[in-house]
N, C-alpha and C positions, 0 to 999 in steps of 0.2 A: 174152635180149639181154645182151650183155656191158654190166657196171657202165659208167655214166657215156654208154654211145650212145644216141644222139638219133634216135627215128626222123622219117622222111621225111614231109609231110604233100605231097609231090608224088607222085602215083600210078605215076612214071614211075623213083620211089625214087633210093635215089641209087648211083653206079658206085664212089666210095670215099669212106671218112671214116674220119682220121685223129686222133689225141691223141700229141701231144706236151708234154714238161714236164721235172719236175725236182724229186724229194723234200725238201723242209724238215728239217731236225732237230728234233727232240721239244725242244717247251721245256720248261725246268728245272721241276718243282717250286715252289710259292712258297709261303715261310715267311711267316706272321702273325706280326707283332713285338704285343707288348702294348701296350695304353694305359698312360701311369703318371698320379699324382697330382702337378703339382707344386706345387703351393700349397693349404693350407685355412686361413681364418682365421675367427675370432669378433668379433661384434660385444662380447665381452665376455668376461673371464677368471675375473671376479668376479659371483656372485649374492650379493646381503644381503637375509635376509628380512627382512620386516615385523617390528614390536615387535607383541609378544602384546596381546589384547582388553584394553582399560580401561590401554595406554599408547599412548606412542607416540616418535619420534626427535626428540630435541634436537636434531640440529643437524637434520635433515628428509631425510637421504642414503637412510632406508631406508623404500623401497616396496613393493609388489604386484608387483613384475616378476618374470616368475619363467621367461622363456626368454631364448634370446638369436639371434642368426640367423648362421647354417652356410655361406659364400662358398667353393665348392671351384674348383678350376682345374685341367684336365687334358687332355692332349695324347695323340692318337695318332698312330704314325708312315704310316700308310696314310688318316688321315683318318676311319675309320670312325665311324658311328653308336655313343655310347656311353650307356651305362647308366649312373646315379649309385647307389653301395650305400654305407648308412650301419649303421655299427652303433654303441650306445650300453650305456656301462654302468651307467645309470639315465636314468630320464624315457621321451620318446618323441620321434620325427621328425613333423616334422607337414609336407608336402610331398613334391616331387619334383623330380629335377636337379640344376643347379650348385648354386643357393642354395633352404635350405631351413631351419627354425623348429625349434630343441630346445627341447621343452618340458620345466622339469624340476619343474615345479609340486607340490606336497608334498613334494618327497624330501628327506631330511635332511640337516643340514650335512654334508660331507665332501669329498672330488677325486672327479669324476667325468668320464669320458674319451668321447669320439667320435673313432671312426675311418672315414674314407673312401675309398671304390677306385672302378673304373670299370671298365666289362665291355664287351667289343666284339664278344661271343658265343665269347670263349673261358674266359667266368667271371673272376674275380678275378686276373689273373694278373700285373698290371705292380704297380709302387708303389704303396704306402698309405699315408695319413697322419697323425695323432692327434693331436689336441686337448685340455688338459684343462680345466675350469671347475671352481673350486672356492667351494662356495656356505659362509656363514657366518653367524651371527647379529649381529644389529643390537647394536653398541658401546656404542651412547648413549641406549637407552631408556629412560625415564623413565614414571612412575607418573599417568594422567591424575588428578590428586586434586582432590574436589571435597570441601569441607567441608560436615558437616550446620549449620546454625543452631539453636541450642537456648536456650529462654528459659522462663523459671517463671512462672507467674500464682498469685498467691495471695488472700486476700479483700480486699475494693476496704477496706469497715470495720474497726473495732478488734474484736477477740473477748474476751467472759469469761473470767473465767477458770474453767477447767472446765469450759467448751463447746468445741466443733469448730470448724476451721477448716479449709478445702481446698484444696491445693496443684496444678496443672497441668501436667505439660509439656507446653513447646512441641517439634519434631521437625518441620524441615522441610529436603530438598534433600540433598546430601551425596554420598558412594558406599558404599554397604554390603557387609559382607562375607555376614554372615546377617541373621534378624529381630533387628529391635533390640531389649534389655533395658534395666531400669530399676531401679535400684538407689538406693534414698532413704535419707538420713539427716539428723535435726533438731535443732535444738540445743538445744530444750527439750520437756516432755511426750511424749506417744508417740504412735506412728502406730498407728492404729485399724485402717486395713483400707487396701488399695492399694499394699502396696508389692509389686514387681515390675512393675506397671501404669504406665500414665502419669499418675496421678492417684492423689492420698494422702489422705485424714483424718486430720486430728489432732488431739489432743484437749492445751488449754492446761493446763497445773498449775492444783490448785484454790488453794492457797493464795496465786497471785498473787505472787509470788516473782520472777517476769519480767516484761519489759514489752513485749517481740518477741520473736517465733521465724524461726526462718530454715531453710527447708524445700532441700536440696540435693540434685540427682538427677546419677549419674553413666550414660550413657546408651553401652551398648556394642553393638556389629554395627557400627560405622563399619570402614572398612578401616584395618588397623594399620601399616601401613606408610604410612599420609598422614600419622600425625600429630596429627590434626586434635582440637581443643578437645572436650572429652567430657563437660563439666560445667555444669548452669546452678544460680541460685540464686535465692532471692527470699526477703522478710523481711516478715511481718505482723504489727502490732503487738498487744498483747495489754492491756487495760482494768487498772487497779489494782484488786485486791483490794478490797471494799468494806471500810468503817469505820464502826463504830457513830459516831454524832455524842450527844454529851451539850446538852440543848434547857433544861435548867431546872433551877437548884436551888434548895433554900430550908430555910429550918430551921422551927420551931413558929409557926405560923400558926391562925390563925382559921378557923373554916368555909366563912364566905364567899369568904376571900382561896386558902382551899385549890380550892373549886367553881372561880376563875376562872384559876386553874393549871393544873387538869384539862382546863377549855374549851378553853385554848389548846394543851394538849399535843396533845388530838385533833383539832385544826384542823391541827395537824403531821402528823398520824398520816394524816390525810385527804386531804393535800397528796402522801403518800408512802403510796401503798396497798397495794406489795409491804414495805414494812417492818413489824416490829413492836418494841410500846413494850414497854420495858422501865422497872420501875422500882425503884430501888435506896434503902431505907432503912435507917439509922444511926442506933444507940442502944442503950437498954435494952429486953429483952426487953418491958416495957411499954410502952417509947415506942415501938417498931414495931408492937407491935401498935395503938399508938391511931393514927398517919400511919396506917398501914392502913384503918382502919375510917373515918379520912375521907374518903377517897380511895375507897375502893371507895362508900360512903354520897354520894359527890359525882358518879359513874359513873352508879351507878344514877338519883338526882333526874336529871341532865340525858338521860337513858336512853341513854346513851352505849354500847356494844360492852365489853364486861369483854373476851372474847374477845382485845383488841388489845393486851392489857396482861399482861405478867408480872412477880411483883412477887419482888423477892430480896433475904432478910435480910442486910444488910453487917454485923453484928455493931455491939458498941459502941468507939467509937472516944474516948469518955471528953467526947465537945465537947456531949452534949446529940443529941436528935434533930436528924437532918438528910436530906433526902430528893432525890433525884438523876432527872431523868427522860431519857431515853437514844430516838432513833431508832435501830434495830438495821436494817439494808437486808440482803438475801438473802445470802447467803455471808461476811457480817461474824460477828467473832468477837464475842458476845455481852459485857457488861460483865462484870467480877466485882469482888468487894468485895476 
């Protein structure tokens, strides 16, 4: 059957059928015009990072932000469905379409550009449009500085001299750079053992020469660039050197009046049981020996300690015998004639 005839569904067919018409002309060709880009903008031109750990921004402008968000605008001339293509020269796109999120989270200060087009399935072909953000570090940051507190404890009593005493630091709070150091210095006698530590010995001058010491610790690992107080001190006092005391003197006596000189010296002696007596006589080679031999003959009767007594020739001093009794306490410099 010729193209376009219809057959008959009457059995009886049909006696003619006709087409008539009139050919159209070929339509043109139709060109695709591109989509262009005509507007993109930023919610922002500027990134400022954050102040580094252990600061942060005086005046408070610089945050954690670290994208900004992407508003493109584009028109095509036939309407078509279009594509949104982004490309960036750090960070990432995080989205799709008109508006969408640049993240530019780590990247380091510098200009960094997005560019956007729009595709209507002939690829990139109409206008583009570029962006730049330029991110930068934070102006005004400043140092979180915390100071440590440092404080000396030393002994609550007076110390001998020539015994120990203990010194403490205190160390609490602050910002450190590394572990903290200790570094002492006293202003009298010497440190025993602890320096470097938090904690010192020291030992008082034995001849008593001072009357306080003052234990000063300069304590380092605080951060240096705060500033912050690096030194404490503290002062413990120190006992006077003991002193013999002179208890009795007397020139030539009797036996009896010498026995009741003795009595009382060692009621001294017994009063004072870390000391010892000293006793000092003056004269001729014979007159010391006779004080001597009363005195010791008046020890013995009242059965007295000789032990507690030392007896020293003073020489003759031209006055006749004369005899001198002295408490000497621990660390005192003994009489001499």
């Amino acid at each position: 059957m010729p193209p376009g005839f219809q057959p008959s569904q009457d059995p009886h067919g049909f006696i003619l059928q006709v087409f008539a018409g009139r050919r159209n002309k070929r339509q043109a060709e139709v060109v695709n015009l591109p989509p262009n880009v005509t507007n993109l903008t930023l919610s922002s031109s500027t990134i400022t990072l954050p102040c580094p750990a252990g600061s942060s921004s005086a005046s408070g402008a610089c945050n954690d932000a670290s994208s900004v968000t992407v508003n493109t605008t584009a028109v095509d001339p036939e309407g078509d469905v279009l594509t949104y293509n982004y490309t960036v020269s750090a960070g990432r796109v995080v989205g799709t379409g008109s508006s969408v999120s640049w993240d530019l989270g780590g990247v380091a200060p510098g200009s960094y550009t997005i560019t956007a087009g729009v595709d209507d399935g002939c690829g990139i072909c109409g206008k583009t449009m570029t962006q730049t953000v330029n991110i930068v570090t934070c102006p005004d940051c400043k140092i979180n500085c915390s100071c440590a507190s440092i404080s000396v404890n030393g002994p609550a009593g007076v110390t001998s001299p020539g015994e120990t005493m203990t010194f403490t630091a205190n160390v609490s709070g602050g910002s450190q750079d590394v572990a903290l150091t200790y570094n002492w210095t006293v202003s009298a006698g010497e440190i025993v053992s602890g320096q470097g530590t938090p904690s010192i010995v020291v030992r008082a001058p034995a001849d008593g020469s001072v009357t306080n010491i003052t234990a000063t610790v300069d304590v380092g690992g605080q951060r240096a660039d705060c500033n912050c107080p690096r030194t404490g001190s503290e002062t413990a006092g120190v006992a006077p050197r003991p002193v013999a005391t002179e208890v009795d003197t007397f020139g030539k006596l009797p036996n009896d009046e010498v026995k009741a000189r003795v009595q009382n010296f060692y009621t001294q002696l017994a009063n004072n049981p870390t000391s010892q007596g000293y006793v000092v006589i003056y004269g001729t080679p014979a007159q010391i020996a006779a004080t001597r031999k009363q005195i010791t003959n008046a020890i013995t009767f009242l059965k007295l300690d000789p032990s507690r007594v030392t007896f020293v020739d003073g020489g003759d001093k031209g006055t006749g015998p004369e005899t001198h009794f002295w408490l000497v306490p621990p660390g005192a410099t003994p009489p001499a004639p």
